[in-house]
N, CA, C and O atoms as a MOPAC input file, in Angstrom:
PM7 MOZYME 1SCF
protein

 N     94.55300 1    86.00100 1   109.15200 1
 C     94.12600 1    86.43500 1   107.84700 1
 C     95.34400 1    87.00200 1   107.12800 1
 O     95.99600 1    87.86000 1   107.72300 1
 N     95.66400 1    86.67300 1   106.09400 1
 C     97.00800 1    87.15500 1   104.94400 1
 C     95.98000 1    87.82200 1   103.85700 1
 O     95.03300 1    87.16500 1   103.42600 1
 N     96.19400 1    88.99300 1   103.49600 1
 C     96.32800 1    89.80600 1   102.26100 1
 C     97.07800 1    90.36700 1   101.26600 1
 O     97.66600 1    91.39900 1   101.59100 1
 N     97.24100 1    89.93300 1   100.00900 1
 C     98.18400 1    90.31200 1    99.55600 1
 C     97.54200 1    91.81500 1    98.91200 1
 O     96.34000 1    92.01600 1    98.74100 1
 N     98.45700 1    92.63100 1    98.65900 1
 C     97.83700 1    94.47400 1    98.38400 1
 C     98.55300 1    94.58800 1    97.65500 1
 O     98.39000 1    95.76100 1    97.31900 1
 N     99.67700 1    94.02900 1    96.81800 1
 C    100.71200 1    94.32600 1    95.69000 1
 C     99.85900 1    94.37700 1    94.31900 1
 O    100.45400 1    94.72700 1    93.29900 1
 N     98.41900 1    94.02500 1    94.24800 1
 C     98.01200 1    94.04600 1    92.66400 1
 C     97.09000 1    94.72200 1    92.95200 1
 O     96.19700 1    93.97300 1    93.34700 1
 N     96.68400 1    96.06900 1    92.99200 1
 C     95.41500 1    97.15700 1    92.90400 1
 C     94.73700 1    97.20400 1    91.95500 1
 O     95.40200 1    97.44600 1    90.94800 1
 N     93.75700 1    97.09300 1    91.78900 1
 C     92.96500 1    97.15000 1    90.58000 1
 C     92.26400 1    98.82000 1    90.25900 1
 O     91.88600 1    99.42800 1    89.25700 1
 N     92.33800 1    99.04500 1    91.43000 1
 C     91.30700 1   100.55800 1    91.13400 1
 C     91.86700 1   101.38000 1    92.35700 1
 O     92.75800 1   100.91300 1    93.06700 1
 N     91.26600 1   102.72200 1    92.59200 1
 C     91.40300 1   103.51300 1    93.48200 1
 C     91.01300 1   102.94000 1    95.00000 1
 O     91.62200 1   102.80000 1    96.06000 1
 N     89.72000 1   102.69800 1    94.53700 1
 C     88.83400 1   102.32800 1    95.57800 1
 C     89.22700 1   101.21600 1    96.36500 1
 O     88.79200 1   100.85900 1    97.46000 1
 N     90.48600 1   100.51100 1    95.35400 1
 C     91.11300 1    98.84500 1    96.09900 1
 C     92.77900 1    99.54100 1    96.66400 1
 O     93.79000 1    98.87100 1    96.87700 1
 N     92.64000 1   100.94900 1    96.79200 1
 C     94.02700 1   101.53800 1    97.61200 1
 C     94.83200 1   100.81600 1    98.47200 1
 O     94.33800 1   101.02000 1    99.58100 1
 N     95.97700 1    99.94600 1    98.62400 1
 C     96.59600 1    99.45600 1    99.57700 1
 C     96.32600 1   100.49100 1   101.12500 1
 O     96.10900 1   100.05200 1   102.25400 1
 N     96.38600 1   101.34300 1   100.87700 1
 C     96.20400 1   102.23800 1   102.25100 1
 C     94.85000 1   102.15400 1   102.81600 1
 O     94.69600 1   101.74200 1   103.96600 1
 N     93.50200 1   102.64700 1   101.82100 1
 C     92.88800 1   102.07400 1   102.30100 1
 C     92.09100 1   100.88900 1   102.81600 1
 O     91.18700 1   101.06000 1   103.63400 1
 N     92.46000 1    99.52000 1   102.28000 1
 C     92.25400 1    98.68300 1   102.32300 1
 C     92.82400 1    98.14600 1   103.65300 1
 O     92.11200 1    97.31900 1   104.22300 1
 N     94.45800 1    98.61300 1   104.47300 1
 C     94.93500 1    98.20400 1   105.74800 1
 C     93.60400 1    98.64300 1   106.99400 1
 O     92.94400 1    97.97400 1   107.79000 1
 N     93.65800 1    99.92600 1   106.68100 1
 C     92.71200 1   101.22900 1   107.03000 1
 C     91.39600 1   100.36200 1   108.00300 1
 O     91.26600 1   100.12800 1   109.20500 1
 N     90.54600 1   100.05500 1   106.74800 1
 C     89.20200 1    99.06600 1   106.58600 1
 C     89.41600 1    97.80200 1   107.59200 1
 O     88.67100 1    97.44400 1   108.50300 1
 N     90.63400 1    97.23500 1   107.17000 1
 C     90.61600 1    95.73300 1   107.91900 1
 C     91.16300 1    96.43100 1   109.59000 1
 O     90.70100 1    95.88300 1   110.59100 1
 N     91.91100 1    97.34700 1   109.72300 1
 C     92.39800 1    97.32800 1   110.89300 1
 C     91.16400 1    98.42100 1   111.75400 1
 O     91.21500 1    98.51900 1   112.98000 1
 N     90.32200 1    99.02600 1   111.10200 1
 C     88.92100 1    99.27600 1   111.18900 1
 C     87.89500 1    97.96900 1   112.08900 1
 O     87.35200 1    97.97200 1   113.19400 1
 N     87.96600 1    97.15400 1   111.21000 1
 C     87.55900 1    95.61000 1   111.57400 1
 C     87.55500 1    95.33800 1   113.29900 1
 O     86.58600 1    95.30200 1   114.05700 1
 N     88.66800 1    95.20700 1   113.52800 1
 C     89.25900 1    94.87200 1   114.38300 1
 C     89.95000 1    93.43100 1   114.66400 1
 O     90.05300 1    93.05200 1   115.83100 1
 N     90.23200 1    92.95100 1   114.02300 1
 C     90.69000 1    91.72800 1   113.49900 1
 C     91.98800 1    91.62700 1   114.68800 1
 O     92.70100 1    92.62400 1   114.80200 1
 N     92.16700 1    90.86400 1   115.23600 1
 C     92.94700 1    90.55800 1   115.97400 1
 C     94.30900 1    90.56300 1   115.45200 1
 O     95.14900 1    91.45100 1   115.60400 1
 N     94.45300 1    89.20600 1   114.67100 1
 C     95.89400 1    89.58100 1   113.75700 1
 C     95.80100 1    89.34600 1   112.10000 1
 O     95.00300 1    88.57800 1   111.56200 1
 N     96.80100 1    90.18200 1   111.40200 1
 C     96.27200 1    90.23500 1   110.16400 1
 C     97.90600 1    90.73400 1   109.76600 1
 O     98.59600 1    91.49600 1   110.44400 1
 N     98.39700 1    89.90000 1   108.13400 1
 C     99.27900 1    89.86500 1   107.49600 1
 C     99.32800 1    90.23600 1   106.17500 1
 O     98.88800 1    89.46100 1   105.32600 1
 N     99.82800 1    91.37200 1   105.84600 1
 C     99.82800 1    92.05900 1   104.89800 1
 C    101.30900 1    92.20700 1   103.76400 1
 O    102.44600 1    92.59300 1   104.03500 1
 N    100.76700 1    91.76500 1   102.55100 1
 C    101.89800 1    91.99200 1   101.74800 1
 C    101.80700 1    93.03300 1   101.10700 1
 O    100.89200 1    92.82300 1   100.31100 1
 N    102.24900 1    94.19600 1   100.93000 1
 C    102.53600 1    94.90300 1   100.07700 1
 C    104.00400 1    95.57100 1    99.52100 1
 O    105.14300 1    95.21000 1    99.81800 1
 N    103.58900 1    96.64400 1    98.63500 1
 C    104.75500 1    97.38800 1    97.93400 1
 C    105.62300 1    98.18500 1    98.57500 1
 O    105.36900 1    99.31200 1    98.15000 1
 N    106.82400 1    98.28400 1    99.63800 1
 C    107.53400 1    99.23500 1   100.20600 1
 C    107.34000 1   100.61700 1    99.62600 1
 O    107.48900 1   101.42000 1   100.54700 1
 N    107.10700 1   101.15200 1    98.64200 1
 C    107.05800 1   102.41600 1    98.10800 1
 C    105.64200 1   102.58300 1    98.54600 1
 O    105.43600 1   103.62700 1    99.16400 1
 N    104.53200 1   101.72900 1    98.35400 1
 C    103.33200 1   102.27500 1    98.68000 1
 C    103.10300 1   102.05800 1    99.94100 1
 O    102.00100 1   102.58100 1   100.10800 1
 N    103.36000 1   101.72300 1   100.70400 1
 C    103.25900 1   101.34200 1   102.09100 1
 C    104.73300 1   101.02800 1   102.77300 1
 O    105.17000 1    99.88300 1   102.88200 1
 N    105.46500 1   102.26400 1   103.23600 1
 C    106.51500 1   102.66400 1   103.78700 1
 C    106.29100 1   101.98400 1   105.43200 1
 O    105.19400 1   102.05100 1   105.98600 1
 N    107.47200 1   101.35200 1   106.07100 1
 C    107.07200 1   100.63200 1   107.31400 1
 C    107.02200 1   101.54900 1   108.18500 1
 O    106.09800 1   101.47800 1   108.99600 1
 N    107.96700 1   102.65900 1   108.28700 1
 C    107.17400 1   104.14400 1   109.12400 1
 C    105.91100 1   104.07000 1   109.16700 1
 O    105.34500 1   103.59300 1   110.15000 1
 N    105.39800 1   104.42800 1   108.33800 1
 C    103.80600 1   105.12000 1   107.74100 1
 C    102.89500 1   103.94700 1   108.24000 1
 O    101.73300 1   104.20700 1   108.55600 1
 N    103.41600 1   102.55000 1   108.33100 1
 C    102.62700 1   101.00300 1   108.77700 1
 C    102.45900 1   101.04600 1   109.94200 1
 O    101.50100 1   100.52400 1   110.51400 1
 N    103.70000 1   101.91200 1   110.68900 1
 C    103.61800 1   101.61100 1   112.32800 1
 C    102.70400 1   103.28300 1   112.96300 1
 O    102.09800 1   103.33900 1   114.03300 1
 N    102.80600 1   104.11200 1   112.26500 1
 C    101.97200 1   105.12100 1   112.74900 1
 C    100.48500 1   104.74100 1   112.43500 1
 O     99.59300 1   104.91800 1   113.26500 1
 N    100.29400 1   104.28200 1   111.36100 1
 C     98.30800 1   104.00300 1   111.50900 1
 C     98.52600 1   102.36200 1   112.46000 1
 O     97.38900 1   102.02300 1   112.78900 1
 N     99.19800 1   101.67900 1   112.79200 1
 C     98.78800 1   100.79600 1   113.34200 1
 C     98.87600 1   101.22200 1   114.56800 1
 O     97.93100 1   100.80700 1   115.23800 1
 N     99.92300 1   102.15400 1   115.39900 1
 C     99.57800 1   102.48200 1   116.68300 1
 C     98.28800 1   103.35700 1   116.99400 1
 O     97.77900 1   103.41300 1   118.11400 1
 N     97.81300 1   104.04200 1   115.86300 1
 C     96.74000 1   104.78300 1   116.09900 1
 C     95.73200 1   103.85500 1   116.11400 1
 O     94.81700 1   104.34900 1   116.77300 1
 N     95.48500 1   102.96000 1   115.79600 1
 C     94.36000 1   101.74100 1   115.68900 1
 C     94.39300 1   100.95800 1   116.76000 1
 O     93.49000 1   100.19400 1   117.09900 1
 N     95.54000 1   101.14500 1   117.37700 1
 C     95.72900 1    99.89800 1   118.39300 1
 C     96.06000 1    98.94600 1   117.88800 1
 O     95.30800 1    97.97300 1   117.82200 1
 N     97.27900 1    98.95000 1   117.38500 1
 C     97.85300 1    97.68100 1   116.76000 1
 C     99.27000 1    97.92800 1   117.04800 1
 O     99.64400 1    98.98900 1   117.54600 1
 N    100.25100 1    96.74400 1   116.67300 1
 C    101.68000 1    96.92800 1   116.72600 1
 C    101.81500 1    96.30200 1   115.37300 1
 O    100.88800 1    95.61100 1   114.95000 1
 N    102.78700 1    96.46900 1   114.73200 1
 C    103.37800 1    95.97900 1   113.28500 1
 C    104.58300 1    95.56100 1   113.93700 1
 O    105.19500 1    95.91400 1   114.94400 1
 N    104.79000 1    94.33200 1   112.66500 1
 C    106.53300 1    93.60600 1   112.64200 1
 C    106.45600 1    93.18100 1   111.47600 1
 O    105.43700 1    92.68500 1   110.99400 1
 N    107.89700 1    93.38100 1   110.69700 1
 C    108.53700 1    93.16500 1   109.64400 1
 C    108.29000 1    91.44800 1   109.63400 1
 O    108.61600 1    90.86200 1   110.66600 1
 N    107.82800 1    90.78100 1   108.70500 1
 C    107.96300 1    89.65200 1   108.98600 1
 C    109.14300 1    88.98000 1   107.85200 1
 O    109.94200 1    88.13600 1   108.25700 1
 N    109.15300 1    89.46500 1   106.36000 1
 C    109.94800 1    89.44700 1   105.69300 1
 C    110.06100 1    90.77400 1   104.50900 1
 O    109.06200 1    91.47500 1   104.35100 1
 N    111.07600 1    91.00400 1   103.86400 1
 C    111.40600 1    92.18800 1   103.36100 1
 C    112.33500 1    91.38200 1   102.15200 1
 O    113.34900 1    90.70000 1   102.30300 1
 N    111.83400 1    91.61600 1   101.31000 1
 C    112.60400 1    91.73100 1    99.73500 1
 C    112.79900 1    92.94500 1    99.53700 1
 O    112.74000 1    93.88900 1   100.32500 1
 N    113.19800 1    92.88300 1    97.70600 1
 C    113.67600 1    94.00900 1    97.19200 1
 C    112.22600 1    95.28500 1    97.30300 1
 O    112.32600 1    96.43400 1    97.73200 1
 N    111.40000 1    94.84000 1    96.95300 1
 C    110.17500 1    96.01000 1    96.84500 1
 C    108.70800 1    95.56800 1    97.36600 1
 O    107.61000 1    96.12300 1    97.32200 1
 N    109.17200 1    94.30200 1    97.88900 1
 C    107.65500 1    94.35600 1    98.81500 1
 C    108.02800 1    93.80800 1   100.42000 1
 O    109.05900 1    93.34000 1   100.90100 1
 N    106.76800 1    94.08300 1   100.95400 1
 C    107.47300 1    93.69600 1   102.85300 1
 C    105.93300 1    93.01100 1   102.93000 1
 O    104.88900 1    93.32600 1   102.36000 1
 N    106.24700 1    91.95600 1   103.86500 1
 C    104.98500 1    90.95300 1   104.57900 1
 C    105.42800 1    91.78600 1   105.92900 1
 O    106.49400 1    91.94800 1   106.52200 1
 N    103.93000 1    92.27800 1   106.13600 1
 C    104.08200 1    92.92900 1   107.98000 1
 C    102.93100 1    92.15700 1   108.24100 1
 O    102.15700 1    91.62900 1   107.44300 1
 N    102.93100 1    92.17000 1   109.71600 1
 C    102.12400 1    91.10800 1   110.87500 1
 C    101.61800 1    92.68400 1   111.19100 1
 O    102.39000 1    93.64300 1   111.17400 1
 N    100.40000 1    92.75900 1   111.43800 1
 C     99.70400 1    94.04700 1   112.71200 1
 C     98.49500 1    92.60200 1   113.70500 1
 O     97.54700 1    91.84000 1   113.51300 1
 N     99.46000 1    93.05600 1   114.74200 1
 C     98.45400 1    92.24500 1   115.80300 1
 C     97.74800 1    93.32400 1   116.84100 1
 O     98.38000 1    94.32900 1   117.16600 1
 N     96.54200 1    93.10500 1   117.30300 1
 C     96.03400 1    93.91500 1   118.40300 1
 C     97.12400 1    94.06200 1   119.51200 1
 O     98.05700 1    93.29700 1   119.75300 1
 N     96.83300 1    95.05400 1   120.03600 1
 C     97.89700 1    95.44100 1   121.25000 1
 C     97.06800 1    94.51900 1   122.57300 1
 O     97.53400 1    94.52200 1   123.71200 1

């Protein structure tokens, strides 16, 4: 599953909470694009180890990052 989280429409569509929800899920593996400022790859790998997940950089531009969180 790929999500892109770079265009928020509302509060309620929060990039944070929206990782949150899906890694809630339990979704095995799941690819996320978002905004480096709103979703810092520190801050990606602490809720994904708390979920039971691992994160990897998959690509990194100037202001957004595609991360992989796969189940551990």
């Amino acid at each position: 599953m790929e999500v892109d989280l770079t265009k928020s429409a509302s509060c309620s569509d929060n990039p944070v909470t929206r990782i949150l929800n899906l890694l809630s899920e339990g979704i095995e593996e799941i690819i996320v694009i978002v905004r480096k400022d709103t979703v810092p790859f520190d801050f990606a790998r602490l809720v994904a180890t708390k979920k039971g997940y691992e994160v990897e950089k998959l690509e990194e531009a100037e202001t957004i990052i595609k991360l992989r969180f796969k189940k551990k």
